[in-house]
N, CA and C atoms as an extended XYZ file, in Angstrom:
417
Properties=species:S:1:pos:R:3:atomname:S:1:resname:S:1:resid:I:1 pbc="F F F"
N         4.031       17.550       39.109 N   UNK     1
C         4.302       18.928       38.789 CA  UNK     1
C         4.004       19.147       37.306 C   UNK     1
N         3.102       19.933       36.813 N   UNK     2
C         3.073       20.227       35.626 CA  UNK     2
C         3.682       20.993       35.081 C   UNK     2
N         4.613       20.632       33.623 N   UNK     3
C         4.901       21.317       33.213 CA  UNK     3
C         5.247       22.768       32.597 C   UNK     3
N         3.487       23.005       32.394 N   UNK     4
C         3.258       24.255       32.137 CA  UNK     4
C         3.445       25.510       33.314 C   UNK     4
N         3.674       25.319       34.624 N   UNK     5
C         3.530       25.999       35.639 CA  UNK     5
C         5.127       26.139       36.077 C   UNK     5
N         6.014       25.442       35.108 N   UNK     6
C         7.188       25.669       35.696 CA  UNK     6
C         8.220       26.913       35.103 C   UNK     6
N         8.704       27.768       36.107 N   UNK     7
C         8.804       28.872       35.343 CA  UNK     7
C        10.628       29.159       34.962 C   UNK     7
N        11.632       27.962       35.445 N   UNK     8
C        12.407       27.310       34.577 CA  UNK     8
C        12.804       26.227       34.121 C   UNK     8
N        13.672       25.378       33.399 N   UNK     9
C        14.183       24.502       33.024 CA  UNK     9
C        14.866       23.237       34.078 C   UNK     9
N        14.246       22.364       34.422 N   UNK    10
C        14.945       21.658       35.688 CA  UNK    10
C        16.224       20.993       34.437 C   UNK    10
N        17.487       21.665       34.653 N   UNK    11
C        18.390       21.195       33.799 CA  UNK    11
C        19.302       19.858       34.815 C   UNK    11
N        19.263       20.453       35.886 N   UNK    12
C        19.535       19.008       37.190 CA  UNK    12
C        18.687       17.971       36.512 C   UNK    12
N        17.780       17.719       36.809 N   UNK    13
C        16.585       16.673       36.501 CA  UNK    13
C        16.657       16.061       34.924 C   UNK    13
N        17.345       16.849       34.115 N   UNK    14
C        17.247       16.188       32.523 CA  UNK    14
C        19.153       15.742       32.624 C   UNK    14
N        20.002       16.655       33.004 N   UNK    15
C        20.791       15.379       33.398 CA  UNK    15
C        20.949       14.089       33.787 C   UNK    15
N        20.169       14.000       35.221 N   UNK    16
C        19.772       13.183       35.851 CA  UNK    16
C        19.481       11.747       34.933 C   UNK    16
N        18.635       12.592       33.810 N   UNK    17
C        17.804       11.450       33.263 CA  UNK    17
C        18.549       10.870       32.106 C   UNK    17
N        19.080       11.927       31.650 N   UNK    18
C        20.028       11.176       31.073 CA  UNK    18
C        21.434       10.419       31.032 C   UNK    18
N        21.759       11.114       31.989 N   UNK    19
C        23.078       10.561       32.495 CA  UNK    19
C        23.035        8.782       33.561 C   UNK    19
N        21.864        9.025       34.240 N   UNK    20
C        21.757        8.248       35.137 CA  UNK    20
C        20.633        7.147       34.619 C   UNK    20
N        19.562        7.742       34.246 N   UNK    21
C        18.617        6.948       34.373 CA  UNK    21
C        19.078        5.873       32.544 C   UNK    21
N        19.173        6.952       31.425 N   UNK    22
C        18.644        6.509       29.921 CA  UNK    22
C        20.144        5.971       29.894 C   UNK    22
N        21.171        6.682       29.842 N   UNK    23
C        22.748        6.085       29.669 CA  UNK    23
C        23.573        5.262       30.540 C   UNK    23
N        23.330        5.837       31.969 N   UNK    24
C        23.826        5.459       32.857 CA  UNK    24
C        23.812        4.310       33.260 C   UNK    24
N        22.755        3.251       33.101 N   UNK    25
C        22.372        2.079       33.159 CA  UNK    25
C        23.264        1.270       32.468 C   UNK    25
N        23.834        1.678       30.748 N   UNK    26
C        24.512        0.962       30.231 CA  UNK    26
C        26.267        1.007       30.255 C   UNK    26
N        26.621        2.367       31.484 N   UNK    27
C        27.457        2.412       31.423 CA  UNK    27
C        28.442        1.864       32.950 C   UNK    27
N        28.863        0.645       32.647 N   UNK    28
C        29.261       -0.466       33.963 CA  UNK    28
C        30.970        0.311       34.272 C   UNK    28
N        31.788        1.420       34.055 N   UNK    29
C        32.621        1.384       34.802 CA  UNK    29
C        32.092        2.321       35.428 C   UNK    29
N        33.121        3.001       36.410 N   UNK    30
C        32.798        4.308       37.297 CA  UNK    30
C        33.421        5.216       36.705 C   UNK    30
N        34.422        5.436       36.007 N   UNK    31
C        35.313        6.359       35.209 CA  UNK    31
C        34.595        6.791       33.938 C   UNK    31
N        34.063        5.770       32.966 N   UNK    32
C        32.868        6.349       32.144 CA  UNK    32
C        31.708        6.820       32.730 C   UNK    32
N        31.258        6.682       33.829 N   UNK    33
C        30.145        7.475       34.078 CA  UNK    33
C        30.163        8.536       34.456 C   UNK    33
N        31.791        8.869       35.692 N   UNK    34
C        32.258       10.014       35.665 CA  UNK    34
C        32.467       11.252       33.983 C   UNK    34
N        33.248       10.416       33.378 N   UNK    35
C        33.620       10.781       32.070 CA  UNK    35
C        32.015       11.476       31.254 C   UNK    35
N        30.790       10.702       31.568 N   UNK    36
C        29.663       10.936       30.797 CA  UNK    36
C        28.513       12.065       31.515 C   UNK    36
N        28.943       11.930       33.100 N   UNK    37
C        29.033       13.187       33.490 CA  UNK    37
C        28.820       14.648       33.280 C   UNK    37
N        30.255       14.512       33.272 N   UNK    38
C        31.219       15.501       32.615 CA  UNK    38
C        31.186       16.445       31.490 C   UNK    38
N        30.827       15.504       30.644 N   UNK    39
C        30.137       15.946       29.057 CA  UNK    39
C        28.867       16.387       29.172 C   UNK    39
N        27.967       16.003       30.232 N   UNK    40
C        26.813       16.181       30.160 CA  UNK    40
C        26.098       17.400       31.184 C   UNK    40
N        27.912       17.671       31.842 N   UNK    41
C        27.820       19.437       32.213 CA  UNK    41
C        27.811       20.198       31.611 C   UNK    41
N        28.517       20.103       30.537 N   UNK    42
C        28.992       20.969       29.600 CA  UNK    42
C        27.854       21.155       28.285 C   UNK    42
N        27.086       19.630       28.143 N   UNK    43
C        26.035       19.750       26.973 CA  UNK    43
C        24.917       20.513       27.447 C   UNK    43
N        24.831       20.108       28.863 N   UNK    44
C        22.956       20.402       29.253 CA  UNK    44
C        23.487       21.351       30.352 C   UNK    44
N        22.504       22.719       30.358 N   UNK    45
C        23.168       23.626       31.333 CA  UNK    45
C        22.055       24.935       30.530 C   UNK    45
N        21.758       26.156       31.451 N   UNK    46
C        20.739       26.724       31.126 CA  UNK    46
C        21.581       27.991       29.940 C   UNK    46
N        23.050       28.140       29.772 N   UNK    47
C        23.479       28.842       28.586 CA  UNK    47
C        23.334       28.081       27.259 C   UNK    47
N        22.731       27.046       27.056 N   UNK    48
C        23.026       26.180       25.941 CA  UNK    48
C        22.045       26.781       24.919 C   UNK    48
N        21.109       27.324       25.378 N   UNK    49
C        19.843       27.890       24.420 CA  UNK    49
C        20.559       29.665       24.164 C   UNK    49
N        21.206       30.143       24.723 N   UNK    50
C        21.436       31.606       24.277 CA  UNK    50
C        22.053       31.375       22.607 C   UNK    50
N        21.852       32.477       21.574 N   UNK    51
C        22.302       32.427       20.631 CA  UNK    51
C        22.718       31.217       19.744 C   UNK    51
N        21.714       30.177       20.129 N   UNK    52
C        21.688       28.824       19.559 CA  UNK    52
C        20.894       29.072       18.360 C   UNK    52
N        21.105       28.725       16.692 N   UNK    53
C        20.491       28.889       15.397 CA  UNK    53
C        20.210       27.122       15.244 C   UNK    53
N        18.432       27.390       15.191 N   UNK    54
C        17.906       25.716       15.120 CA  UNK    54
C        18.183       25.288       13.675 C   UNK    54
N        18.837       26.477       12.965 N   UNK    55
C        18.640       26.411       11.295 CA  UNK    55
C        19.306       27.240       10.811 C   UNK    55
N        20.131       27.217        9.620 N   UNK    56
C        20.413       28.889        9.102 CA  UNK    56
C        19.574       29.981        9.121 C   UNK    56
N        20.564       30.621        9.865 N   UNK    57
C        19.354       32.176        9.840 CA  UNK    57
C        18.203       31.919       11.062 C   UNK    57
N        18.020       31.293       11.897 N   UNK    58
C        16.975       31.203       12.636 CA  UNK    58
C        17.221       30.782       14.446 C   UNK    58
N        17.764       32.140       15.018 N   UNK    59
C        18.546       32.307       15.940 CA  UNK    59
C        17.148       32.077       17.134 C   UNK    59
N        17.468       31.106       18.165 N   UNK    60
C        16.155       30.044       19.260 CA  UNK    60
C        16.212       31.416       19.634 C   UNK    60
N        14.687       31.914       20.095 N   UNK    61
C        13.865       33.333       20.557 CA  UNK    61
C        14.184       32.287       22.093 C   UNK    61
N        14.232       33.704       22.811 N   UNK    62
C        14.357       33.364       24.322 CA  UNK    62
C        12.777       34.084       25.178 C   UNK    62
N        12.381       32.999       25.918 N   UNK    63
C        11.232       32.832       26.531 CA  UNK    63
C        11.079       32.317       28.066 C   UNK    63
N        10.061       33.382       28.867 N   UNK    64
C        10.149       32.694       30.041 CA  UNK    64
C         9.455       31.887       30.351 C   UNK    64
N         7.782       31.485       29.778 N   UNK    65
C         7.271       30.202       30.252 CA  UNK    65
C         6.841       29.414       28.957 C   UNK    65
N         5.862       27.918       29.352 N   UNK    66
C         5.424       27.297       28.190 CA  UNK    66
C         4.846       28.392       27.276 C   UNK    66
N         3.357       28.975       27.195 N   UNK    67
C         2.581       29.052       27.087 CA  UNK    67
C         3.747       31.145       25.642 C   UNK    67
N         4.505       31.322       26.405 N   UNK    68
C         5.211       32.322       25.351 CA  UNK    68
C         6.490       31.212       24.224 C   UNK    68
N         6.832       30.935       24.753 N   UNK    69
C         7.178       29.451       24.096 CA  UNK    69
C         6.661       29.145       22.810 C   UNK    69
N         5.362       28.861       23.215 N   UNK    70
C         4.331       28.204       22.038 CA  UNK    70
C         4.704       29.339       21.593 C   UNK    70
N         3.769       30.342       21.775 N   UNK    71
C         3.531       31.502       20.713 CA  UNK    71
C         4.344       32.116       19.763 C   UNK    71
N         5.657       31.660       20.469 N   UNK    72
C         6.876       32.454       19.666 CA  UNK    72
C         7.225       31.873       18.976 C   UNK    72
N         7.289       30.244       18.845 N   UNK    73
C         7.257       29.270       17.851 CA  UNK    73
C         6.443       29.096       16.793 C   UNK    73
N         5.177       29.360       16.732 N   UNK    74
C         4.163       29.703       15.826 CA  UNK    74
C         4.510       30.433       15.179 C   UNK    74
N         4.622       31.605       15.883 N   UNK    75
C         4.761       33.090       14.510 CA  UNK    75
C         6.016       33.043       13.975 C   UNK    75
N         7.045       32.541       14.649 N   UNK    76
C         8.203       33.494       14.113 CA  UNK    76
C         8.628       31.641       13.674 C   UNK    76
N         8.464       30.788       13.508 N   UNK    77
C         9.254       29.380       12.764 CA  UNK    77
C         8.973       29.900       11.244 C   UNK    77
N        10.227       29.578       10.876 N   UNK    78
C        10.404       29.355        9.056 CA  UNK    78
C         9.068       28.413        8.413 C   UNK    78
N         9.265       29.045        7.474 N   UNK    79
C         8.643       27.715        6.603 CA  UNK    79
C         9.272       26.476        5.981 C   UNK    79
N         8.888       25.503        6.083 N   UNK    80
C         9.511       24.133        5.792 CA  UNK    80
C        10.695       24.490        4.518 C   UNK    80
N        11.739       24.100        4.373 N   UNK    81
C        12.567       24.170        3.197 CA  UNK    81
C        13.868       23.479        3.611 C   UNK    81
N        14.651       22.899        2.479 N   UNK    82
C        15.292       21.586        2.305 CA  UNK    82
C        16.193       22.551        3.100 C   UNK    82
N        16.717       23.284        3.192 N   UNK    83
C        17.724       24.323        3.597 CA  UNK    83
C        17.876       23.888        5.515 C   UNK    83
N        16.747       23.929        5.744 N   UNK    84
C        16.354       23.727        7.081 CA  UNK    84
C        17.038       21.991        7.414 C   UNK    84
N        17.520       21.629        6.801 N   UNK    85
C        17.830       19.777        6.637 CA  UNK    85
C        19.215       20.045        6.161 C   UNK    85
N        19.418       20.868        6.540 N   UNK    86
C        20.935       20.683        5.644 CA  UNK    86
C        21.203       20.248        4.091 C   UNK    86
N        19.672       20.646        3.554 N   UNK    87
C        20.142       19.920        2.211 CA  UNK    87
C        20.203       21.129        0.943 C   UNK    87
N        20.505       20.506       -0.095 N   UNK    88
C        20.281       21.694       -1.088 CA  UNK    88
C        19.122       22.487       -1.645 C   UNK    88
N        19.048       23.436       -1.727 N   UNK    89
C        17.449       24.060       -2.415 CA  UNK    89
C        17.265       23.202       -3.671 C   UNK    89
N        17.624       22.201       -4.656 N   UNK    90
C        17.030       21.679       -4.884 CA  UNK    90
C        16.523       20.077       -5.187 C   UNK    90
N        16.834       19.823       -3.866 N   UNK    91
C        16.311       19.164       -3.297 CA  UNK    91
C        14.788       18.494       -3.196 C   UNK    91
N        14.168       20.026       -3.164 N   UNK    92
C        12.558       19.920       -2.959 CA  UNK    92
C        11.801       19.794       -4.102 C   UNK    92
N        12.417       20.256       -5.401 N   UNK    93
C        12.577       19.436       -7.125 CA  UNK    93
C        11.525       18.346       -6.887 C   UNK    93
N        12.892       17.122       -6.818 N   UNK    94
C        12.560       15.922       -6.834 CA  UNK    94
C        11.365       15.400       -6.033 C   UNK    94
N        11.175       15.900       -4.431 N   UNK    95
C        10.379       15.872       -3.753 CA  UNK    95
C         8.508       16.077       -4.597 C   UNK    95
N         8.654       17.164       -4.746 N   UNK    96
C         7.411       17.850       -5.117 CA  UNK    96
C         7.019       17.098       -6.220 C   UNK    96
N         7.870       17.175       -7.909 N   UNK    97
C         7.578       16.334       -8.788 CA  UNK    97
C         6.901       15.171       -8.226 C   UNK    97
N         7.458       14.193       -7.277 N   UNK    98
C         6.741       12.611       -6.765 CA  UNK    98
C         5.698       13.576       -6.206 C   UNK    98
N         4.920       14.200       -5.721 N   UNK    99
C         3.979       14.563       -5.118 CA  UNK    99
C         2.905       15.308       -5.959 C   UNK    99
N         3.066       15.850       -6.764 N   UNK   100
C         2.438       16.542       -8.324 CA  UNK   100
C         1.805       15.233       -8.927 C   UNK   100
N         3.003       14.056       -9.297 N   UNK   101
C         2.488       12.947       -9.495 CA  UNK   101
C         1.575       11.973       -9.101 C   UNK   101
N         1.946       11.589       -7.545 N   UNK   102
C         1.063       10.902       -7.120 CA  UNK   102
C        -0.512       11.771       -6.754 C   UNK   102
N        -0.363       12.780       -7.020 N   UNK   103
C        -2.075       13.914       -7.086 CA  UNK   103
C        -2.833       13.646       -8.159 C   UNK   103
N        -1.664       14.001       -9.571 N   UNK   104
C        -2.560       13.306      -10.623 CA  UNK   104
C        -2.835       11.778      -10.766 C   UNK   104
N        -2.066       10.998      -10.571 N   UNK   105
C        -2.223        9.455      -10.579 CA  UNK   105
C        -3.861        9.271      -10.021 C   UNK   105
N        -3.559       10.039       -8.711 N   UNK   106
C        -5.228        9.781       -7.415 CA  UNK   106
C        -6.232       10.116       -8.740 C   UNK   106
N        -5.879       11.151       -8.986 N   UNK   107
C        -7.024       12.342       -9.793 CA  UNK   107
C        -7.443       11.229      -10.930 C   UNK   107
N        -6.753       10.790      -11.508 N   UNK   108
C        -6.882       10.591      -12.909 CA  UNK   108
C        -7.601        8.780      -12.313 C   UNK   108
N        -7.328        7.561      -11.256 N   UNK   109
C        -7.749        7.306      -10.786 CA  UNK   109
C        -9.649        7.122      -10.181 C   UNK   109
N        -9.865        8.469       -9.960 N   UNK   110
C       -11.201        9.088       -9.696 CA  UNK   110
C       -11.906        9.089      -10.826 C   UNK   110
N       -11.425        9.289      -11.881 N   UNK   111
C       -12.685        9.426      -12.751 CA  UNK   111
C       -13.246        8.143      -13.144 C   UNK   111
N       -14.355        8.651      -14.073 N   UNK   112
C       -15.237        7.617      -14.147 CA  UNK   112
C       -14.207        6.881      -15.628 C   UNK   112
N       -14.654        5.462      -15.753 N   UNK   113
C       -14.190        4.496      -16.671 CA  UNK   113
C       -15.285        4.618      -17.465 C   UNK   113
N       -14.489        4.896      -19.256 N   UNK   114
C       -15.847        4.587      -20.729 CA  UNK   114
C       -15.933        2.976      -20.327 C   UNK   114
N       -17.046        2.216      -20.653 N   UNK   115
C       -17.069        0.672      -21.136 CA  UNK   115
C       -17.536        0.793      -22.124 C   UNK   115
N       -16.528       -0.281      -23.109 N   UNK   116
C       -16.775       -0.729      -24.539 CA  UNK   116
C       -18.428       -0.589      -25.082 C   UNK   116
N       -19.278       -1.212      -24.079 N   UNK   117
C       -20.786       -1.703      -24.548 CA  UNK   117
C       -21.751       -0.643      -23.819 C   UNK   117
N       -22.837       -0.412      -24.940 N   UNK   118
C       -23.635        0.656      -24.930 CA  UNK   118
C       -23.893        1.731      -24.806 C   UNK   118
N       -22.575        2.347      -24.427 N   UNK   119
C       -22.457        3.585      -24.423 CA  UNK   119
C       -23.561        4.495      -22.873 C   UNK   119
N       -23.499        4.131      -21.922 N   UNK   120
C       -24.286        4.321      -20.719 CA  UNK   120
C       -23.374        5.224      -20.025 C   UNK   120
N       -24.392        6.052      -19.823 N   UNK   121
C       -23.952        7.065      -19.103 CA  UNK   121
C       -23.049        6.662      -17.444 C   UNK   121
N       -21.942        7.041      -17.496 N   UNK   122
C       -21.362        6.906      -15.901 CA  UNK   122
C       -22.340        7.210      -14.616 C   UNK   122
N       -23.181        7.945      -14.930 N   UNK   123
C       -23.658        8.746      -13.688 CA  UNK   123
C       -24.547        7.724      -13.325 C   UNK   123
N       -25.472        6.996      -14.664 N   UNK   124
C       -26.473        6.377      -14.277 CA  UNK   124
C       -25.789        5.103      -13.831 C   UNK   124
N       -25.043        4.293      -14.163 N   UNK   125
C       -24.227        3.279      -13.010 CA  UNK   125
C       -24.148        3.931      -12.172 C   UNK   125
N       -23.551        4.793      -11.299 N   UNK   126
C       -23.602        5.117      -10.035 CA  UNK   126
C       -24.844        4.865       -9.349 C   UNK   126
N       -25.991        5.569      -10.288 N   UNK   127
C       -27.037        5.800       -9.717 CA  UNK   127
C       -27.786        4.313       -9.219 C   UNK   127
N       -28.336        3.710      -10.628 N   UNK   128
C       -28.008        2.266      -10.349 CA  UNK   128
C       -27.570        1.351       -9.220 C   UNK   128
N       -26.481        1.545       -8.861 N   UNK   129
C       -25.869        0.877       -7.858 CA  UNK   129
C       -25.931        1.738       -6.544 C   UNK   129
N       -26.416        2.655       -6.369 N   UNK   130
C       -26.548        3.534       -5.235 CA  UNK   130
C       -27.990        2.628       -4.628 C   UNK   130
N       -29.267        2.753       -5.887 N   UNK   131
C       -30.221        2.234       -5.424 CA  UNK   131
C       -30.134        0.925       -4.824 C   UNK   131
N       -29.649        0.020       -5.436 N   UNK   132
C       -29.197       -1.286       -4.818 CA  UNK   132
C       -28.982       -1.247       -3.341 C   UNK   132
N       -27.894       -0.758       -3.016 N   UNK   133
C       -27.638       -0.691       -1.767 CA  UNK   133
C       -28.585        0.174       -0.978 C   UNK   133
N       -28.922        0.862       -1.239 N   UNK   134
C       -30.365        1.702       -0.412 CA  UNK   134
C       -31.436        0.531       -0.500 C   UNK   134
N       -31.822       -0.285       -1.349 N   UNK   135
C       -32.987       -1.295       -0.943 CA  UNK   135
C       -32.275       -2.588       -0.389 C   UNK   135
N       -31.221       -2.658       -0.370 N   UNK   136
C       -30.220       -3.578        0.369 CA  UNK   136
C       -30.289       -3.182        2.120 C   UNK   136
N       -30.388       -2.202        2.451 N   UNK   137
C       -30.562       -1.258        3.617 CA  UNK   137
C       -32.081       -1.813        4.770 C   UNK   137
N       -31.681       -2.006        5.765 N   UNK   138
C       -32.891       -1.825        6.646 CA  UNK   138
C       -33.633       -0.749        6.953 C   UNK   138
N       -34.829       -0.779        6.850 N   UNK   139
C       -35.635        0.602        7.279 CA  UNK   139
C       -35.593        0.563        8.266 C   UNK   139
């Protein structure tokens, strides 16, 4: 059955899987599995998505198949921010600085190296050594 063609939530079937198949396996009495159950009526169930916020401020859009799903996730998702993590706005400070850095490090990296002797142009080493390997090359 493909996914995309299904036009609700088999919330039976993701119980199932979790209760029975992913947890259930590790759980050897009958009273905890009852017990895990139980909880897992109450967690997984098709009201669990109404008025659910994946984030501050960002209340889950309700949708009837995959394919509006996608779309509504595209346009209307936030943009990345520490806020979204539970963390502080600045947070992303520290983040960015290491990332500013390691850009220039690359950058600065890339360029060409002066050598002490003769004063030769960078380009023409390149060039130099470009030819090499082109007559190094099979025709």
């Amino acid at each position: 059955f493909n996914y995309e063609e299904r036009q609700k939530i088999p919330w039976d079937d993701l119980r199932y899987v979790f209760g029975e198949i992913m947890y259930g396996g590790h759980i050897t009495d009958d009273w905890d599995r009852i017990l895990c159950m139980a909880y897992l009526q109450n967690l997984i169930h098709a009201g669990i998505t109404d008025e659910m916020e994946l984030c501050p401020g960002y209340v889950l859009p309700q949708f009837n198949n995959y394919q509006e799903a996608k779309d509504v996730i595209e346009v209307t998702t936030p943009p990345e921010s520490p806020l979204l993590y539970g963390l502080h706005a600045n947070a992303e400070i520290g983040f960015r600085t290491l990332q500013a850095n390691n850009l220039f490090a690359t950058i600065n990296e890339l360029q060409p190296k002066q050598t002490g002797g003769g004063g030769a142009d960078p380009a023409d080493d390149v060039r130099v050594r470009l030819e090499e390997i082109m007559g190094s090359l099979p025709e």
